[in-house]
N, CA, C and O atoms as CSV, one atom per row, in Angstrom:
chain,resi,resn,atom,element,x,y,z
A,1,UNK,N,N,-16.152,-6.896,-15.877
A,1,UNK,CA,C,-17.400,-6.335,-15.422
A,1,UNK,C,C,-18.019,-7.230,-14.346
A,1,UNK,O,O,-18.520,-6.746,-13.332
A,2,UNK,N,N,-17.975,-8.498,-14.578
A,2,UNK,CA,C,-18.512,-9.364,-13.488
A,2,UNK,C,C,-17.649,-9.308,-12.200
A,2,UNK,O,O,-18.201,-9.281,-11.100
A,3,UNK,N,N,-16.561,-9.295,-12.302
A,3,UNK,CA,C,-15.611,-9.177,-11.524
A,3,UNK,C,C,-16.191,-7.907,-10.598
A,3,UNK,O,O,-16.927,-8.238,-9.668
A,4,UNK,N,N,-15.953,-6.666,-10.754
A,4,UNK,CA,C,-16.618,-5.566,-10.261
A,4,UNK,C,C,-17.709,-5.720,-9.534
A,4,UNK,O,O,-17.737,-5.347,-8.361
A,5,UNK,N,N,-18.872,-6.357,-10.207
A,5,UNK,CA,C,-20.021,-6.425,-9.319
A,5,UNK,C,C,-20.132,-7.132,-8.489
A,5,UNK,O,O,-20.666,-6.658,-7.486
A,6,UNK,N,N,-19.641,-8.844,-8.423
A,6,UNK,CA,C,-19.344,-9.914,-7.229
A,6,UNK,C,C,-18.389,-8.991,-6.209
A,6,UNK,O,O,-18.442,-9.155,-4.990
A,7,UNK,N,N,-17.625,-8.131,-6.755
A,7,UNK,CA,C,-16.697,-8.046,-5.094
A,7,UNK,C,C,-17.327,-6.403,-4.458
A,7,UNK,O,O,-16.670,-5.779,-3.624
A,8,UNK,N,N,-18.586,-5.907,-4.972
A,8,UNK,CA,C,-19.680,-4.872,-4.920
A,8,UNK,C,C,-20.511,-5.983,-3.413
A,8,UNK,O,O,-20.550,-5.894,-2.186
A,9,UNK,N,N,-20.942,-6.758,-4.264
A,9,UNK,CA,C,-22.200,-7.899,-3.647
A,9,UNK,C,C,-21.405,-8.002,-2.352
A,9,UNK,O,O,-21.875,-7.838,-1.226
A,10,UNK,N,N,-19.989,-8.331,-2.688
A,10,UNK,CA,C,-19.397,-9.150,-1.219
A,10,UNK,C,C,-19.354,-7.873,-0.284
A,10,UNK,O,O,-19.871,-7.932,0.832
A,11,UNK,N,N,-18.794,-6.825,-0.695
A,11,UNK,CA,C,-18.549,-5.869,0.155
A,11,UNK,C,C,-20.145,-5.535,1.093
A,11,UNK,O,O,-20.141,-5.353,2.310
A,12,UNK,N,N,-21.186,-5.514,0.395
A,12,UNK,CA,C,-22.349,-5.019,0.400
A,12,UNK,C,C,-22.842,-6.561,1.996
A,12,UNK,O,O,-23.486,-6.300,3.012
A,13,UNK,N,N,-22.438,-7.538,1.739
A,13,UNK,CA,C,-22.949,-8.579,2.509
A,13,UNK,C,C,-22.171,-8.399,3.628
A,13,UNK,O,O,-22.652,-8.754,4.704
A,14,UNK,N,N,-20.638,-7.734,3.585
A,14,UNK,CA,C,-20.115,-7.649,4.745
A,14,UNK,C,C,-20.297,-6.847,5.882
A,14,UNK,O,O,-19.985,-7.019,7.060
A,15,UNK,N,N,-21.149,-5.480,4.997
A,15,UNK,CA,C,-21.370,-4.508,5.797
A,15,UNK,C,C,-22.290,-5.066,6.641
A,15,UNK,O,O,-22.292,-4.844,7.852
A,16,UNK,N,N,-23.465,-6.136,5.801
A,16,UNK,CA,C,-24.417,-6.310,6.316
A,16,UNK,C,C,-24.378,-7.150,7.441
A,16,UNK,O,O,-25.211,-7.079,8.345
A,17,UNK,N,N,-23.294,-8.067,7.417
A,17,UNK,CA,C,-22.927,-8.901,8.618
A,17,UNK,C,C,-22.816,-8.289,9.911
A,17,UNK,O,O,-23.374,-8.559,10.975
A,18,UNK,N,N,-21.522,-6.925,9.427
A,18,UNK,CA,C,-20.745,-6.127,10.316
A,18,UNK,C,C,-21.802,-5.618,11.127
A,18,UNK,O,O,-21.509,-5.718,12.319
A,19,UNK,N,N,-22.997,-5.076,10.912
A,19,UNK,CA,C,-24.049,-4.435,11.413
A,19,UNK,C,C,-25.002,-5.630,12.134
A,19,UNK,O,O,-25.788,-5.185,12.970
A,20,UNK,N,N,-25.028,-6.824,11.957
A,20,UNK,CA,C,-26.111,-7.637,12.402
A,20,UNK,C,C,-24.981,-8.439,13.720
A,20,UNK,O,O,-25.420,-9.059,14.689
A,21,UNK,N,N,-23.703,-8.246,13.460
A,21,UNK,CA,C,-23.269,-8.435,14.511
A,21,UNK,C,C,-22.995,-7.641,15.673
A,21,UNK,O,O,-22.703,-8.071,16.789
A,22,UNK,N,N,-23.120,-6.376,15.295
A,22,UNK,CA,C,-22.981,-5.235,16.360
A,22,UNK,C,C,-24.348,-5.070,17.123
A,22,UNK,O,O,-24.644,-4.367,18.090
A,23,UNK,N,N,-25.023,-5.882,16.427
A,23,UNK,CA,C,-26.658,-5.552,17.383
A,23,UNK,C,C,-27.163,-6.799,17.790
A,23,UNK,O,O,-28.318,-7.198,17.938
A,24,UNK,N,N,-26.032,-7.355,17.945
A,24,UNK,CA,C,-26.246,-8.985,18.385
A,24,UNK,C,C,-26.650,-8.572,19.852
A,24,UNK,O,O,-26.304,-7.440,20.188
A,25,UNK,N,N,-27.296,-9.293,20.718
A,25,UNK,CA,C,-27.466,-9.203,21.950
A,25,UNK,C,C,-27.281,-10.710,22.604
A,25,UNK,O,O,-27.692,-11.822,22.274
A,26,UNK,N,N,-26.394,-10.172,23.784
A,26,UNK,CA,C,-26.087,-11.140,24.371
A,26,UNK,C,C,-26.659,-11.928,25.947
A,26,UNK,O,O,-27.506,-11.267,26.548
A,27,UNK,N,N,-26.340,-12.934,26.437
A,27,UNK,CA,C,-26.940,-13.316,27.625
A,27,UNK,C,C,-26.447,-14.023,28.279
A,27,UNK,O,O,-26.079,-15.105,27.822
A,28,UNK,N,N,-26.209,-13.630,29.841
A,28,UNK,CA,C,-25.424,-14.585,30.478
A,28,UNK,C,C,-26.049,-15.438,30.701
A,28,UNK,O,O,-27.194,-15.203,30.313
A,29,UNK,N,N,-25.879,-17.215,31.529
A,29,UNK,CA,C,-26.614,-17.929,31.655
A,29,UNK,C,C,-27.750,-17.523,32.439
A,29,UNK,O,O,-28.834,-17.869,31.970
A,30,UNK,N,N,-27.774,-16.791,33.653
A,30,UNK,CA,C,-28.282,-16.461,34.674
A,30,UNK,C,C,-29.211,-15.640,33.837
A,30,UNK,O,O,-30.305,-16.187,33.696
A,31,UNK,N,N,-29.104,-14.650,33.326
A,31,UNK,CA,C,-29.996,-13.792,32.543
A,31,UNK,C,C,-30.987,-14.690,31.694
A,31,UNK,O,O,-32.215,-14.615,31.736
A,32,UNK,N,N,-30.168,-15.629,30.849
A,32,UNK,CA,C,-30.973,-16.397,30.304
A,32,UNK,C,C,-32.020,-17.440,30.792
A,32,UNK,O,O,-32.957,-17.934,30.165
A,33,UNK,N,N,-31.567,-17.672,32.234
A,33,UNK,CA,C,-32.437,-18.653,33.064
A,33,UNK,C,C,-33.445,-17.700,33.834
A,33,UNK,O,O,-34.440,-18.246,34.311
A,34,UNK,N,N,-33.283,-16.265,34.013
A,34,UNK,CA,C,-34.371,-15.785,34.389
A,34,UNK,C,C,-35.441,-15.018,33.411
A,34,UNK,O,O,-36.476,-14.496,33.825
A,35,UNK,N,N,-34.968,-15.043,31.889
A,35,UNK,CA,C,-36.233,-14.266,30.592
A,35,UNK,C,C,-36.696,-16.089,30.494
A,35,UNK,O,O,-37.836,-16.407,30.157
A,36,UNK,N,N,-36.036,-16.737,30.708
A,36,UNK,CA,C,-36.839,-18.360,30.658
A,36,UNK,C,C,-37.684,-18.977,31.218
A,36,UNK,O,O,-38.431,-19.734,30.597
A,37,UNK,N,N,-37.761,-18.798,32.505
A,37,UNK,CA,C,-38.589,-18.781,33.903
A,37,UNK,C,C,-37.880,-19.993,34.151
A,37,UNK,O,O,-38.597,-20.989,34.246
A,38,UNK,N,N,-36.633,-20.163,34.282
A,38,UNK,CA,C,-36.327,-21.699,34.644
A,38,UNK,C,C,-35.093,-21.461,35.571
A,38,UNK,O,O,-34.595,-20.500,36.156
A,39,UNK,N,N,-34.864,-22.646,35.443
A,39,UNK,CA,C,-33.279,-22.875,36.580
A,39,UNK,C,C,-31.879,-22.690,35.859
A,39,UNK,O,O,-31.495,-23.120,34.772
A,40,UNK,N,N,-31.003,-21.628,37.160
A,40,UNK,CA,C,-29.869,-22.045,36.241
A,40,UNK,C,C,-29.088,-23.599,35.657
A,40,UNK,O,O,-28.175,-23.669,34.834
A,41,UNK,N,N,-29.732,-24.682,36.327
A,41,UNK,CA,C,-29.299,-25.858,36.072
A,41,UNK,C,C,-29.660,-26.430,35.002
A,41,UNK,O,O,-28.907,-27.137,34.331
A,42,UNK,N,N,-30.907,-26.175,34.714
A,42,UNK,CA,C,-31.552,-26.472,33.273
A,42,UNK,C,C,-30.916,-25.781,31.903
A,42,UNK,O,O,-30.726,-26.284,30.796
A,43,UNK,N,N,-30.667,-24.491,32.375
A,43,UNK,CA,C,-29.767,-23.813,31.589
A,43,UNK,C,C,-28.523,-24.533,31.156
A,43,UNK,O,O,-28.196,-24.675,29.978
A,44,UNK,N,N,-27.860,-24.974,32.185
A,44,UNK,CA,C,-26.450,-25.087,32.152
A,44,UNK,C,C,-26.724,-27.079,31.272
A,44,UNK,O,O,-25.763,-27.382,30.565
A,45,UNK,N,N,-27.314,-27.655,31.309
A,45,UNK,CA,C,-27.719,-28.528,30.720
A,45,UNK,C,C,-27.683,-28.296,28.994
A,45,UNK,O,O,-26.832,-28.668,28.186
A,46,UNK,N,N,-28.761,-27.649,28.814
A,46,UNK,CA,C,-28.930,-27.387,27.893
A,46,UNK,C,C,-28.125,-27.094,26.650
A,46,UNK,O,O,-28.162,-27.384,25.455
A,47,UNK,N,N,-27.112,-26.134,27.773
A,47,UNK,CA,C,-25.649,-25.788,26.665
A,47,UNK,C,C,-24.646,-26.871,26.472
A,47,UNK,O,O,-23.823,-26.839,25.557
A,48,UNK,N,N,-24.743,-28.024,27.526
A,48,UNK,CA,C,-24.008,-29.086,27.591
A,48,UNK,C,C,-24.389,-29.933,26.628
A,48,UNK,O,O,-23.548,-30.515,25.944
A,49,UNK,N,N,-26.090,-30.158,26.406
A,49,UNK,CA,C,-26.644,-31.051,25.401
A,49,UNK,C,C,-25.850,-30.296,23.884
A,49,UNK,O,O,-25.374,-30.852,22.894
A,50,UNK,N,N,-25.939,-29.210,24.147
A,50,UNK,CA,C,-26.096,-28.186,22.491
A,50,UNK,C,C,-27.235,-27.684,22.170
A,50,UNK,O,O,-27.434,-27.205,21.054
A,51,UNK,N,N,-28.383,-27.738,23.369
A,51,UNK,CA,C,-29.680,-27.312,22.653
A,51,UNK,C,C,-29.708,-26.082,22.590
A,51,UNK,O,O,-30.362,-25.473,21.744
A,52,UNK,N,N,-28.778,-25.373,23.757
A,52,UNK,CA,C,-28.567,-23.636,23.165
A,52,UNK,C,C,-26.933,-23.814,23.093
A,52,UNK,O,O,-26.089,-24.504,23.664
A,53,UNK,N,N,-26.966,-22.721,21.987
A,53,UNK,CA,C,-25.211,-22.409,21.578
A,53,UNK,C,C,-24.893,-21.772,22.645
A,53,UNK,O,O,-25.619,-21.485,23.597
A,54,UNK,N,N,-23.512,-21.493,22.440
A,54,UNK,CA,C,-23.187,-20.487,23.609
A,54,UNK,C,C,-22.046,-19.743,23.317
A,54,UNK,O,O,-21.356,-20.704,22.975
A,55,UNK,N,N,-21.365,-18.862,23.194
A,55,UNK,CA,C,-19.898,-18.631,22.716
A,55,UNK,C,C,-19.027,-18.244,24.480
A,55,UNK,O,O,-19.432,-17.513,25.384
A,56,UNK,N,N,-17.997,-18.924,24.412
A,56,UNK,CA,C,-17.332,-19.150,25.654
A,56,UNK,C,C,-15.831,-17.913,25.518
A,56,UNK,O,O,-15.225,-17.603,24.492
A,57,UNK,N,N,-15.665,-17.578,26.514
A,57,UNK,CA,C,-14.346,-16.341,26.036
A,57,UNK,C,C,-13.667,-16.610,27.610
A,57,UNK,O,O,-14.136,-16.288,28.702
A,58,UNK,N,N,-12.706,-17.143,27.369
A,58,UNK,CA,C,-12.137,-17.982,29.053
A,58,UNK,C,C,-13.043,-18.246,30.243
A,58,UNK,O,O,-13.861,-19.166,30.269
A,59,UNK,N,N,-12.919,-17.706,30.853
A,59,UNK,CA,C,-14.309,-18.237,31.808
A,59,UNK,C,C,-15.331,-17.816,31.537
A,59,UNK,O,O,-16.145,-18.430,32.226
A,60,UNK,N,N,-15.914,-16.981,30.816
A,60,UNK,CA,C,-16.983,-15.961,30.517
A,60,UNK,C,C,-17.732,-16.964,29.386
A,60,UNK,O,O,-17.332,-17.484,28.345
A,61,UNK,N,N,-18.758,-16.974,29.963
A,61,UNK,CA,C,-20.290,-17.581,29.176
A,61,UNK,C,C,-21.168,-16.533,28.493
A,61,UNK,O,O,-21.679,-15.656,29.190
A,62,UNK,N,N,-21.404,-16.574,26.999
A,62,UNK,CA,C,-22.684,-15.497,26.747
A,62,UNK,C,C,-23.489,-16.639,25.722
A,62,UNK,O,O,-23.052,-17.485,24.942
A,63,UNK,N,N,-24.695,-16.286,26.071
A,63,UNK,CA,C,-25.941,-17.054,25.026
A,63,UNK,C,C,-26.096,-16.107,24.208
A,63,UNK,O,O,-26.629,-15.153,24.773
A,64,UNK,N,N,-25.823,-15.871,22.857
A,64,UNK,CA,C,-26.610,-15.159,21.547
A,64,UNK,C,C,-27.716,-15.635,21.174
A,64,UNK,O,O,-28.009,-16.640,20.527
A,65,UNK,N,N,-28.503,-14.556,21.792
A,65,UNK,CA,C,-30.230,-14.551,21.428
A,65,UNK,C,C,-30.469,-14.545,19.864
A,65,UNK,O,O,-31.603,-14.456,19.395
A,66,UNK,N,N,-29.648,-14.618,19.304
A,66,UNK,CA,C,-30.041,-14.449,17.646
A,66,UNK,C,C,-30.201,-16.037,17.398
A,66,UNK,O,O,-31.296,-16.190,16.857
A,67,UNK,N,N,-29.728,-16.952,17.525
A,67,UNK,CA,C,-29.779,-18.390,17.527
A,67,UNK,C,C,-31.487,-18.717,17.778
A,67,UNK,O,O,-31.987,-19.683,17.201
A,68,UNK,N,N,-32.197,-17.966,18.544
A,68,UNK,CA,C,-33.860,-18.069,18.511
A,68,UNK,C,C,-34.952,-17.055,18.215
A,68,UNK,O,O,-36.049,-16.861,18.737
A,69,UNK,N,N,-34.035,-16.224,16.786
A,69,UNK,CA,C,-35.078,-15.472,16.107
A,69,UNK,C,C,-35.730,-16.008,15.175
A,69,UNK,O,O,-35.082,-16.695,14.386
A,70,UNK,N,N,-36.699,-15.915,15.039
A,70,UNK,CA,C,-37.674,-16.407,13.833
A,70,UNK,C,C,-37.108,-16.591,12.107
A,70,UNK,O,O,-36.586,-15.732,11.397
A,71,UNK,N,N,-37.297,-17.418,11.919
A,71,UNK,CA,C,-36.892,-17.353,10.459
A,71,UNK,C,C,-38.082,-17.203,9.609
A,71,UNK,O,O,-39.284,-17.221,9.871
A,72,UNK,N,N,-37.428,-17.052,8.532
A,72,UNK,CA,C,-38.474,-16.455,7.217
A,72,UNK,C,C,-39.553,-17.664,7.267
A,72,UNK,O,O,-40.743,-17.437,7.484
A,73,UNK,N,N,-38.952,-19.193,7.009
A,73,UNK,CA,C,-39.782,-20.221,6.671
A,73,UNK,C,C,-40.585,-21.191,8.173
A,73,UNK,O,O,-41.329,-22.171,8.149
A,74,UNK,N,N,-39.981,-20.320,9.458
A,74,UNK,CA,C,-40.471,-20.795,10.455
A,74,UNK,C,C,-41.126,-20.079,11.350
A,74,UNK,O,O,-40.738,-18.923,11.518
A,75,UNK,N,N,-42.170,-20.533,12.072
A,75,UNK,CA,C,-42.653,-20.311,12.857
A,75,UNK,C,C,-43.118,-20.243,14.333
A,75,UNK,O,O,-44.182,-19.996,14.900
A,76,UNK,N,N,-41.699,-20.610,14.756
A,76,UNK,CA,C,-41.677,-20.922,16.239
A,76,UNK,C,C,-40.932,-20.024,17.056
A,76,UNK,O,O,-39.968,-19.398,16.617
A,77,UNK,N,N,-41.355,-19.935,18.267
A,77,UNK,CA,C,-41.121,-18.728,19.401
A,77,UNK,C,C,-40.055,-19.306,19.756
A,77,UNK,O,O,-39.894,-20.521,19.647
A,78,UNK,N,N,-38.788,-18.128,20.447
A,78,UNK,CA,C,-37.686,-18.763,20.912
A,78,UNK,C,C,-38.053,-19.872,22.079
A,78,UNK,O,O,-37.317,-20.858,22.114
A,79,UNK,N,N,-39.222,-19.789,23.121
A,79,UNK,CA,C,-39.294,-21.014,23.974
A,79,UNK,C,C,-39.586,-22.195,23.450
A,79,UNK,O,O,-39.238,-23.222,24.033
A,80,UNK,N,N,-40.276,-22.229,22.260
A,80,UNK,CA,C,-40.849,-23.215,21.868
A,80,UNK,C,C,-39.023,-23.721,20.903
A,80,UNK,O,O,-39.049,-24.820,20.350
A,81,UNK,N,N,-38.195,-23.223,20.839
A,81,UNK,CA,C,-36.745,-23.849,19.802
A,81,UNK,C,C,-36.286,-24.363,21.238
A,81,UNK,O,O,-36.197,-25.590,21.268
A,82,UNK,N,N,-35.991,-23.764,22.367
A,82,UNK,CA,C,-35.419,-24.393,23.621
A,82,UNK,C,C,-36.117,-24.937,23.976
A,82,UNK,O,O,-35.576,-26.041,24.028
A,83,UNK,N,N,-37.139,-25.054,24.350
A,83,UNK,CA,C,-38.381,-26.470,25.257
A,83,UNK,C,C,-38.684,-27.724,24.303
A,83,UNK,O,O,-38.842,-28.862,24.744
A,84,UNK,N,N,-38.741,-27.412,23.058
A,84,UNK,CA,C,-38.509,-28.138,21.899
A,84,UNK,C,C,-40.244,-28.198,21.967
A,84,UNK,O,O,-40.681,-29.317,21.700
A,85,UNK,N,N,-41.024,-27.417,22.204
A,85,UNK,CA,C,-42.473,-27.483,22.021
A,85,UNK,C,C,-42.960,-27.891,23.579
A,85,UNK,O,O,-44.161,-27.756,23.814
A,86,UNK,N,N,-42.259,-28.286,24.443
A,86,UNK,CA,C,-42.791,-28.751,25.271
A,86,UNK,C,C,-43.832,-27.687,26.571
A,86,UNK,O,O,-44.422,-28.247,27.495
């Protein structure tokens, strides 16, 4: 019986993944340096530090905007996770 319901739960979390990844939205650097008001150089920094992720696919750069959605226990705007408050 336990058996049954854990692989219920798992199935149930996968869908939920499957769906939060299909509505992922993505951003090239350039895109991302202009919803930022900044430079592409600052950009390109940034991903070098690690202060934004980035997922790389051979030459192709995309920023996943999900990396600066709000969390349950936090309260900070995506500029304020990249500027670091500044």
């Amino acid at each position: 019986m336990y058996l049954e319901e854990r692989v219920e739960q798992l199935e149930q979390q996968i869908e939920e993944l499957k769906a939060q990844r299909q509505s992922e939205n993505y951003l090239t650097p350039a895109q991302f340096a202009e919803k930022m008001n900044c430079s592409r150089a600052l950009v390109s920094k940034m991903t070098q530090n690690g202060d934004v992720k980035v997922i790389r696919l051979g030459k192709l750069v995309r920023i996943p905007m999900s990396q600066f959605e709000k969390e349950e226990n936090k309260e900070k705007a995506w500029k304020d996770v990249v500027f670091k408050g500044a």
